[in-house]
C-alpha positions as CSV (number, residue, x, y, z in Angstrom):
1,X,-29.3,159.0,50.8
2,X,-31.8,161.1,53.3
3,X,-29.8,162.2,56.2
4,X,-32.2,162.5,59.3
5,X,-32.1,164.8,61.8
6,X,-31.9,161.1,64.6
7,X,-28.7,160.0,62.6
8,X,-27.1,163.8,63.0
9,X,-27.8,163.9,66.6
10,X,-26.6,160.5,66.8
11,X,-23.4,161.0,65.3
12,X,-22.8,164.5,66.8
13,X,-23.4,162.8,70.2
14,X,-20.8,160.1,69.9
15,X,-18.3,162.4,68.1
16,X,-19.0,164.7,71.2
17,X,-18.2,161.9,73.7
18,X,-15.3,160.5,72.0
19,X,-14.0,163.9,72.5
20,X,-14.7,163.9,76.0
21,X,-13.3,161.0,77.0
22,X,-10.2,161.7,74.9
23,X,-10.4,165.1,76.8
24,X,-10.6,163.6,80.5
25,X,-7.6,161.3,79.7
26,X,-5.3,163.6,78.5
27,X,-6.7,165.3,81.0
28,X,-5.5,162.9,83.8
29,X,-2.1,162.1,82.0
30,X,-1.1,165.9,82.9
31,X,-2.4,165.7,86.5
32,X,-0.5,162.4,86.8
33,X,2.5,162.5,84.6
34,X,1.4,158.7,83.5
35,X,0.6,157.6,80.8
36,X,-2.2,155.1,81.8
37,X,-4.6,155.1,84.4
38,X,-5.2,151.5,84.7
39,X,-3.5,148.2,83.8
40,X,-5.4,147.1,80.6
41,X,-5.1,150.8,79.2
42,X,-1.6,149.3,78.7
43,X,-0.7,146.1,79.4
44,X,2.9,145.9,78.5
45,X,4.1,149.0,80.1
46,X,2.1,148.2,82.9
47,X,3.9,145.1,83.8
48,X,7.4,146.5,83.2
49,X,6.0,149.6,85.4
50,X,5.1,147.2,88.1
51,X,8.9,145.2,88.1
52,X,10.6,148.9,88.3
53,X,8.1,149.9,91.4
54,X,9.2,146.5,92.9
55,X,12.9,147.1,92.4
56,X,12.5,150.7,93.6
57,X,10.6,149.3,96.7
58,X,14.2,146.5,97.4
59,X,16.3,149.3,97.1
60,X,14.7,151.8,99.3
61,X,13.8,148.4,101.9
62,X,17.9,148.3,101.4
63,X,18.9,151.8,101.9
64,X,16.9,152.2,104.7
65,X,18.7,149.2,106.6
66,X,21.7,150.4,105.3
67,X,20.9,153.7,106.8
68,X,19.5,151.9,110.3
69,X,23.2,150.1,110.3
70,X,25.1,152.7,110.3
71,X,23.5,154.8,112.9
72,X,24.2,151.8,115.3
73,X,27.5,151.8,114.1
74,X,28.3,155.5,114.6
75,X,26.7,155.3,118.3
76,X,29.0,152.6,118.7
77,X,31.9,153.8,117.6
78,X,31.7,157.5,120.0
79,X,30.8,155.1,122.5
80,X,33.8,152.8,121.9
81,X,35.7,156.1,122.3
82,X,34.1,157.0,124.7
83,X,35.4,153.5,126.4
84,X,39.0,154.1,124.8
85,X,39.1,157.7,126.9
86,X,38.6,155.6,130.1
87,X,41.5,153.1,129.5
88,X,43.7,156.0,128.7
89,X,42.6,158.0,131.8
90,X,43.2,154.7,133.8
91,X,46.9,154.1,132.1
92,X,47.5,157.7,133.4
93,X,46.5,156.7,137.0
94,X,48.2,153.2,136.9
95,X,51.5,155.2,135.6
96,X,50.9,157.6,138.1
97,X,50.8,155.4,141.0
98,X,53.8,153.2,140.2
99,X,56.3,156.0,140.4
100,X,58.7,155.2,143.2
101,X,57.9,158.8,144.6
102,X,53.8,157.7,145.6
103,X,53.3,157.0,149.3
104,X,51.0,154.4,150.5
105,X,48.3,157.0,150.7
106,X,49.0,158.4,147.5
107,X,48.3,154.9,146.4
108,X,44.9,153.9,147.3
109,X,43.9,157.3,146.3
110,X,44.8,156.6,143.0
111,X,43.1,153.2,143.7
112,X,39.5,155.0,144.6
113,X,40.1,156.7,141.4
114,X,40.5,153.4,139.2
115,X,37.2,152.2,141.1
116,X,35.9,155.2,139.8
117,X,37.0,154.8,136.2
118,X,35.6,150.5,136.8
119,X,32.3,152.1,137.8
120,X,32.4,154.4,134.3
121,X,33.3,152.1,132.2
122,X,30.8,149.4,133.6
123,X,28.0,151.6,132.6
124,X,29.3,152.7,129.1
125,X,29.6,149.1,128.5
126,X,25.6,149.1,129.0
127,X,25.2,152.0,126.7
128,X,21.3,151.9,125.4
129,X,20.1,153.0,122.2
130,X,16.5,152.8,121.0
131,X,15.8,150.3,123.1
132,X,19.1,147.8,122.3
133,X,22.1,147.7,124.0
134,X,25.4,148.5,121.7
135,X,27.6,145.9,123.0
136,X,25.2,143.3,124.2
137,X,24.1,141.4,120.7
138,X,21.0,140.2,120.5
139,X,20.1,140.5,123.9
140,X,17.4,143.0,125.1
141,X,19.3,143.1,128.8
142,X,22.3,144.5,130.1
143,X,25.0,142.5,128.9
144,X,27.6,143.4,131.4
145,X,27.2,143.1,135.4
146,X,29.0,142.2,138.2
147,X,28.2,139.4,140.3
148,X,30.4,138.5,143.6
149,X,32.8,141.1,142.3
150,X,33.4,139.2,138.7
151,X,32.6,141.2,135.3
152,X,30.1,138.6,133.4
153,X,28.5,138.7,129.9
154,X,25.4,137.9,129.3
155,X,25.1,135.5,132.5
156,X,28.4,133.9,131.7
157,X,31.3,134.9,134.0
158,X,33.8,136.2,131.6
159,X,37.1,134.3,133.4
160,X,35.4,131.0,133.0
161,X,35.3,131.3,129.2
162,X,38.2,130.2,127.1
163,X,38.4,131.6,123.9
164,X,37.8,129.4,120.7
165,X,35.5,127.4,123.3
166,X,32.2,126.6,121.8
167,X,30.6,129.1,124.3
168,X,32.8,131.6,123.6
169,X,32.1,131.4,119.7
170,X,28.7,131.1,120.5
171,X,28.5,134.6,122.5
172,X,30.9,136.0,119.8
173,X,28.9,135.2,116.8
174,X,25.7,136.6,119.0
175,X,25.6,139.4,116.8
176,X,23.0,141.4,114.5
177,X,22.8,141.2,111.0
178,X,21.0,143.1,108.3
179,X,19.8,142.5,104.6
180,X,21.6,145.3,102.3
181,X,21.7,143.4,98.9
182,X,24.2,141.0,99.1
183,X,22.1,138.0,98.3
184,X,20.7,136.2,101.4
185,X,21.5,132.8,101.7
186,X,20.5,129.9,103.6
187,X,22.2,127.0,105.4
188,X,20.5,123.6,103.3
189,X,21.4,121.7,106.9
190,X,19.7,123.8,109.6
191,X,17.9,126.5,107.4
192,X,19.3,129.3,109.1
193,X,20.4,132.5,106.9
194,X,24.3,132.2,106.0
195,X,26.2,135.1,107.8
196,X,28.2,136.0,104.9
197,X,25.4,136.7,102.7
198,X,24.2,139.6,105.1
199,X,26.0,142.2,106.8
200,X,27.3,142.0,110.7
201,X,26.9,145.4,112.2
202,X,27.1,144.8,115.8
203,X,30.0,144.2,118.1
204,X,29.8,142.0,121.0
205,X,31.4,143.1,123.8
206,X,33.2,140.5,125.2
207,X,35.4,140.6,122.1
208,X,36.9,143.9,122.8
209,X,36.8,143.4,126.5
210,X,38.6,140.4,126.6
211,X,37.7,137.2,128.7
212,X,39.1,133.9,130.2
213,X,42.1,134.0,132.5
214,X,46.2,134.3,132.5
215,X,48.6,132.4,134.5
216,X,51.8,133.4,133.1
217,X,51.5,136.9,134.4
218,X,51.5,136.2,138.4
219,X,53.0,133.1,139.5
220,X,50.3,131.2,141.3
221,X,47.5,133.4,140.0
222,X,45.1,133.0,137.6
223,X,44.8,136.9,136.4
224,X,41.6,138.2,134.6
225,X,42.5,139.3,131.0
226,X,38.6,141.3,130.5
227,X,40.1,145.1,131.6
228,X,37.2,145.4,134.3
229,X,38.5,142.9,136.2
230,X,42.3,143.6,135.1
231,X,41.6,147.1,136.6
232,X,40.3,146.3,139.9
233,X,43.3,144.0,140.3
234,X,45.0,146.6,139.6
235,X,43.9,148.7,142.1
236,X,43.9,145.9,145.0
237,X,47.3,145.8,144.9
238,X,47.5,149.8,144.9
239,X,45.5,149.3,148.1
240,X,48.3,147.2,149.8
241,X,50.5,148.7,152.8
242,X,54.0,149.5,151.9
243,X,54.6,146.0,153.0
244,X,52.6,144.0,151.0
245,X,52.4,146.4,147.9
246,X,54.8,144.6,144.8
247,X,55.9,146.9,141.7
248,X,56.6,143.9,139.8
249,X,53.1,142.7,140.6
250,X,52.1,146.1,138.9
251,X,54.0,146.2,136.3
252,X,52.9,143.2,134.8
253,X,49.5,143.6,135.5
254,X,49.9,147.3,133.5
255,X,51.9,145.0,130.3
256,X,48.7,142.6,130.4
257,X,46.5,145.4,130.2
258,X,48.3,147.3,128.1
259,X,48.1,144.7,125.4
260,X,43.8,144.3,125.8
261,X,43.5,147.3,125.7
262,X,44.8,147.4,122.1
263,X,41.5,145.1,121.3
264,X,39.1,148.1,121.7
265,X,41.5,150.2,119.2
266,X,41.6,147.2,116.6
267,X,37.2,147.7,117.0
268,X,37.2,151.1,116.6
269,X,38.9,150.7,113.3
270,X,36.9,147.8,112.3
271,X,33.8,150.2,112.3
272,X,35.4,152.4,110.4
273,X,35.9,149.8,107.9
274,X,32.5,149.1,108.2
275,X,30.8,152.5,108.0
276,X,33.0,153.2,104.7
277,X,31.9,150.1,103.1
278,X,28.0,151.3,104.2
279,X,29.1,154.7,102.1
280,X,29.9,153.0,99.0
281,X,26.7,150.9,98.9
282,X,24.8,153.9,99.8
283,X,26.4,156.1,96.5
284,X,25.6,152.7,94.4
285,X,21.7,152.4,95.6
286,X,21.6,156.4,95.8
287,X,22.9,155.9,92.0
288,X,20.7,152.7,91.2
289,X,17.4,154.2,92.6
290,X,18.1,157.1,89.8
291,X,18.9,155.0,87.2
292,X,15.2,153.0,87.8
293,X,13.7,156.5,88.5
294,X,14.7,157.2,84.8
295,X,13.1,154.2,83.9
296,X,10.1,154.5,85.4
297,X,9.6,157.8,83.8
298,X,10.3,156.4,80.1
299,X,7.8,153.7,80.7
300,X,4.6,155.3,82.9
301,X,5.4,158.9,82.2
302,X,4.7,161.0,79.7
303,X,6.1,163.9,78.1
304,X,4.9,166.7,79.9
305,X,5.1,169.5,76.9
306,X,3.7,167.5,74.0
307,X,1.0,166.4,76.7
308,X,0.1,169.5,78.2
309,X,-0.2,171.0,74.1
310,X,-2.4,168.0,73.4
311,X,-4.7,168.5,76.2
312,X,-4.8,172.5,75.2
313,X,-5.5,170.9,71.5
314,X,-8.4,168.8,72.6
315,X,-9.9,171.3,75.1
316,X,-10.3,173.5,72.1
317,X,-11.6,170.7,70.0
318,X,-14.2,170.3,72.9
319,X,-15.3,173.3,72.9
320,X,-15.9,173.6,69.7
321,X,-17.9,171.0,69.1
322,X,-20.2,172.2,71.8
323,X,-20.8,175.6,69.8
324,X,-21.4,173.6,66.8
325,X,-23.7,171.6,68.2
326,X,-26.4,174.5,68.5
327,X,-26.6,174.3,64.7
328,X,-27.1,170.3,64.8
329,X,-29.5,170.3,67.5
330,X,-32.9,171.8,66.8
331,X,-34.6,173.8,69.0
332,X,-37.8,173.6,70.4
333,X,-40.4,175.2,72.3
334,X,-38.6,175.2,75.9
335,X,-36.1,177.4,73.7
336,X,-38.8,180.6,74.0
337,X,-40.3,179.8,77.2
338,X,-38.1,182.6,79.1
């Protein structure tokens, strides 16, 4: 059989782009660490690549709310402390002043001074952050302000509201929730997301500050259990003459608040509870993201040795086949026209 010199050229040529092409993927692979460029390069990989990407892309969605949560929660909690070094300044004062040795002056100075502490804690109550307020739930407002000298919560004054009330549970519940992979659910009767299948990581308020009233403590009185108000009854009746002024009235105004106060205490270590669960789910996506990492790599990546040596390989194999293909291609007259 005659070989011609069109069928050498033609089979040098596609030899020489085979090459090539074999040349740019390998090529690509080492500039990309993948194995494939495009889907139908390989199918099969290709779609398990795609469900790994999609489960990286849930667990970094999760880890970053996860992250979100508990940066609400630690600004909570040193403002909650920040709360809790109030009351404990104001149990000092309220001590203070019911010593038998306090005159009436000495008294409604310490009075001005539990204003003072009313005032603080009023506005650490509204603490901001980013735009949300810590204790206020959903609500982009200040949750907690004083109208006609009564503490209220979002619009609702606080000694009206009787806890277990629908109201009450209403304001209670008002509180933010996030998606960490738990499994959202939803309600089948109103469609709303079931609360237990995301995670809670806001604090309302009212919870900690108390609300509703109590008449056992004063005879006759309806007495303010939210510690705002407790305070500044407190301090009225440090404010009375010598007269009017009633230890017992005092002390069991400082027993009622003593026992709210312990509500902001049992908060405090409900966040704790909280930000320690957030630390183990964080180690388990932290651990999960490196376990589909590894994946990732055994199904779109490529060995980066073997690959690298193949490409070297080919590049050679490139080359050579250009030098060769002086011998296969015949020259002609533009050859010794220089």
């Amino acid at each position: 059989m005659r070989i011609t010199y069109r069928m050498m050229t033609s089979k040098y040529s596609t030899n020489l782009n085979s090459l090539s092409s074999d040349l740019d993927k390998l090529n690509t692979q080492v500039a990309t660490g993948r194995k494939y460029a495009k889907t139908s390069e390989d199918v099969s990989s290709a779609v398990r690549g795609y469900q790994i990407r999609r489960n990286l892309a849930k667990v970094e969605g999760y880890r970053d709310n996860i992250q979100h949560a508990d940066g609400f929660l630690t600004n909570s909690e040193t403002t909650l402390g920040q709360i809790e070094s109030s009351l404990a300044e104001a149990t000092d004062k309220i001590l203070q002043g019911m010593n038998s040795t306090q005159s009436e002056g000495d008294r409604k100075i310490i009075a001005t001074e539990l204003r003072t502490i009313q005032s603080q804690l009023l506005e650490t109550m509204n603490t901001e952050v980013t735009g949300m307020y810590l204790f206020g739930g959903t609500n982009n407002q200040k949750p907690f302000e004083v109208v006609a000298g009564k503490l209220q919560y979002n619009g609702m004054k606080l000694d009206d509201l009787v806890k277990g009330s629908v109201e009450a549970n209403k304001l209670e519940s008002d509180s933010m929730y996030v998606d960490i992979g738990l499994g959202v659910k939803f309600d089948d009767t109103t469609g709303e997301v079931d609360r237990n299948s995301v995670f809670n990581y806001s604090f309302p308020g009212l919870s900690f500050i108390g609300m509703g009233t109590d008449a056992s403590v004063i005879p006759g009185e309806d007495v303010s259990n939210n510690l705002y108000d407790l305070l500044g009854r407190i301090a009225t009746e440090f404010e009375k003459s010598d007269g009017d002024y009633s230890f017992d009235k005092v002390d069991k105004l400082y027993g009622l608040y003593k026992e709210n106060s312990l509500k902001t205490y049992q908060t405090t270590t409900e966040i704790g509870a909280k930000t320690q669960y957030l630390e183990f789910m964080t180690g388990r996506y932290e651990t999960q993201n490196f376990n589909l990492q590894e994946r990732q790599t055994e199904v779109e990546g490529v060995d980066a040795a073997y690959t690298y040596i193949a490409f070297q390989s080919q590049k050679v194999a490139y080359q050579a086949a250009l030098q060769m293909g002086t011998s296969v291609v015949q020259q002609s007259v533009f050859d010794y026209m220089s």
